[in-house]
C-alpha positions, 0 to 999 in steps of 0.5 A: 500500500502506497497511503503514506501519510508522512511521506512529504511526496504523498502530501503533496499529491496524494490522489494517484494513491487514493485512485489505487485505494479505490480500486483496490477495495471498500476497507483497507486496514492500516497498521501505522495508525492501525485504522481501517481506510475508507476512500469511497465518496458512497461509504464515507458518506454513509458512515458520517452519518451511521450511528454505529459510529462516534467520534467518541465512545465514552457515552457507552463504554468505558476505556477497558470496555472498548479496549482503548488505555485510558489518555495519558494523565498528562494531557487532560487539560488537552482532553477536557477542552477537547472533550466538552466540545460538539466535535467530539461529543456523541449522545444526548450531550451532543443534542443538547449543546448543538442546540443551544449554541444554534440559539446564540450562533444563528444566521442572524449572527453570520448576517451581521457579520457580512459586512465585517467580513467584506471590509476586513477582506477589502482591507487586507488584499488591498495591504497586499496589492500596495506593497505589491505582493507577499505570503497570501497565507500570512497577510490575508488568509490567516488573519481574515478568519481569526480576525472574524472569530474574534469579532464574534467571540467579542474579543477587544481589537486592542487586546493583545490576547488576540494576536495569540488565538492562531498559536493557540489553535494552532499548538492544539489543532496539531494533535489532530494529525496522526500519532502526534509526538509527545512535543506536539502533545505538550504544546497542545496541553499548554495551549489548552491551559493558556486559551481555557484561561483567557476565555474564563476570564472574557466570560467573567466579563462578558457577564458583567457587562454583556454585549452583541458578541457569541459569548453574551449570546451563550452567557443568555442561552446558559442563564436561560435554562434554554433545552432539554437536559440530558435527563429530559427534563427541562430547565436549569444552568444547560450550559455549562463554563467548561462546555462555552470554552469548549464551544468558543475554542472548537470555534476558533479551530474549525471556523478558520483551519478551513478558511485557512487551507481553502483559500490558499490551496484554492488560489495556488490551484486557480494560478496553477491552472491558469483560470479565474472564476466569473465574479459574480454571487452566484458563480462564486460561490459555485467556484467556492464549493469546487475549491473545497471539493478539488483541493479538500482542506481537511483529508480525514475525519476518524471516528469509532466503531460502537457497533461491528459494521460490514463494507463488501466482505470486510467487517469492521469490528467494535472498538476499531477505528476508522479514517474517513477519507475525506479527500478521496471520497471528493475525487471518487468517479463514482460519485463525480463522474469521468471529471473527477479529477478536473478543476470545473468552476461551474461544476453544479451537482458538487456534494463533496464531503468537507464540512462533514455530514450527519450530526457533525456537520459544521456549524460554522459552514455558512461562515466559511463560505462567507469568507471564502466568498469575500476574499476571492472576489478581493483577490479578482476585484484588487489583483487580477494579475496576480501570480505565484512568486514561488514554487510552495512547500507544503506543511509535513501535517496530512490530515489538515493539509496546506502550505508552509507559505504562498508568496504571490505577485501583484 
């Protein structure tokens, strides 16, 4: 088997040994990671949306009953963080605080931001266009997203806080990749501990002096007693500190790394290919959709095993995992047709699978459209002419995949 995700000549292209993984079968059982892959766009799917699988296993099992160890003791201000988050909770907990946190981050919420979007995109291509060019990663696509984030959490724009929210979640996104290092793991905890502080404090605030940011929206949805417990009862704090943190950082990560990837990776494959969107809304925001699907910022999404699952003749077994590849599935013929692998702008019937599916679908997708849409139509508006001004190097990370930098011409 060629999947090697650690090999700097896969990650840069690692669609020839996807093509071979599909044709090779449904499941294909990895021991460096020891999880099965699956490439297929019907049974990745199928499974983001089978509750036979979880993202966690402790709201059935214990650690000795899945036979998984328990997390090094080490790294619990990583997995409390991690853990009260809607990414990684599964049952009623699930149900209960993605419900909440929709009553505080509404489209109401995404609406005002459009304008606040528009002109931070405006801004920071035009900063790039005077001086003639630069590192798109670092002048635009990362600070457009975390700059909107902390708008709505209501961080202060003078706060100097802000500046560290991208090492933050940067530092904790790494333990997303696979078998992260022990390094990675201490960066991970210390950013956890650092960014779980500020946040505790910034709520401290946020309900002494409440505001129209995402936090006072939660702060209302917890004081309320909003929703169903998870007792089925009705009423009491539903929301609690540690799950608005969780919440608020889960945030920050998911909302920007795909931002992040997309808008980079999509204007490297744009100038790659010589081709410029039409600008209009809605050719857009179609370009937009075949740059998540063509070049998908997150490769892979693992989940658990709850129940023993059959794909063709293989059985999957409770408490095994597996790595939904999520890049495969958005060039599988079978579902893309003979133009899989072709960059089609206009391509309309376009149901990749980046934002997930089934009860973990992004919350924050509609956000991240917004941006993406901003700042391609800043890039066509401000700088026509632009062009790469070398060749980028890729991140050594798989899972969530991008470049070191993106140096551009104007």
């Amino acid at each position: 088997m060629d999947f090697d995700p650690w090999s700097p000549e896969f990650v840069a292209d690692p669609h020839p040994a996807y093509a071979r993984l599909r044709a090779a079968g449904r499941a294909h059982w990895y021991g460096p990671t020891r999880q099965w892959l699956i490439p297929h766009h019907e049974d990745v799917s199928a499974l983001l949306r089978d509750r036979r699988l979880g993202r966690t296993y402790t709201h059935r099992f214990t650690h000795e009953e899945f036979g998984r160890p328990a997390p090094d003791a080490a790294h619990e201000p990583f997995h409390t963080l991690n853990d009260h988050g809607l990414l990684d909770l599964e049952g009623a907990d699930h149900t209960r605080i993605r419900r909440l946190v929709s009553q505080a981050f509404t489209p109401r919420t995404v609406e005002r931001l459009a304008p606040t979007v528009r002109r931070l995109a405006a801004g920071l291509v035009g900063g790039l266009v005077a001086d003639g060019g630069g590192d798109l990663l670092a002048r635009v696509a990362e600070p457009l997203p975390v700059a909107v984030i902390a708008e709505m959490l209501g961080v202060p724009d003078d706060d100097e806080e802000r500046a560290r929210l991208r090492p933050w979640s940067a530092d904790i996104c790494g333990m997303f990749e696979l078998n992260p290092s022990e390094e990675t793991a201490r960066r991970a905890v210390r950013a956890s501990v650092e960014f779980s502080g500020y946040l505790r404090e910034l709520i401290a605030r946020r309900r002494k002096d409440p505001g129209e940011d995402l936090i006072s929206g939660l702060l209302g949805v917890a004081e309320r007693g909003d929703g169903e417990r998870g007792d089925g009862e009705r009423g009491g704090a539903a929301l609690t500190e540690q799950e608005m943190i969780s919440t608020c950082v889960l945030l920050l990560n998911a909302g920007h790394e795909a931002t992040v990837n997309t808008a980079v990776n999509g204007t490297w494959t744009l100038l790659r290919h010589g081709v410029r969107p039409d600008p209009g809304p809605r050719a857009l925001a179609t370009a937009v959709e075949e740059l998540l699907r063509y070049d998908t910022p997150l490769q892979m999404f693992e989940r658990w095993v709850l129940d023993d699952i059959e794909l063709g003749d293989v059985v999957i077994p409770r408490g095994a995992e597996v790595a939904l590849l999520f890049g495969s599935a958005n060039r599988d013929p079978a579902r893309f047709g003979p133009t899989a692998d072709r960059l089609d702008l206009t391509r309309a019937d376009n149901p990749h699978v980046s934002f997930g599916a089934g009860i973990h679908y992004c919350l924050g997708a509609p956000l991240a459209r917004l941006e993406l849409t901003a700042l391609f139509g800043e890039l066509l508006r401000q700088a026509p002419g632009l062009r790469l001004a070398a060749e980028p190097v890729w991140k050594p990370g798989y899972v969530i995949r991008g470049f070191e930098e993106l140096l551009v011409e104007v």
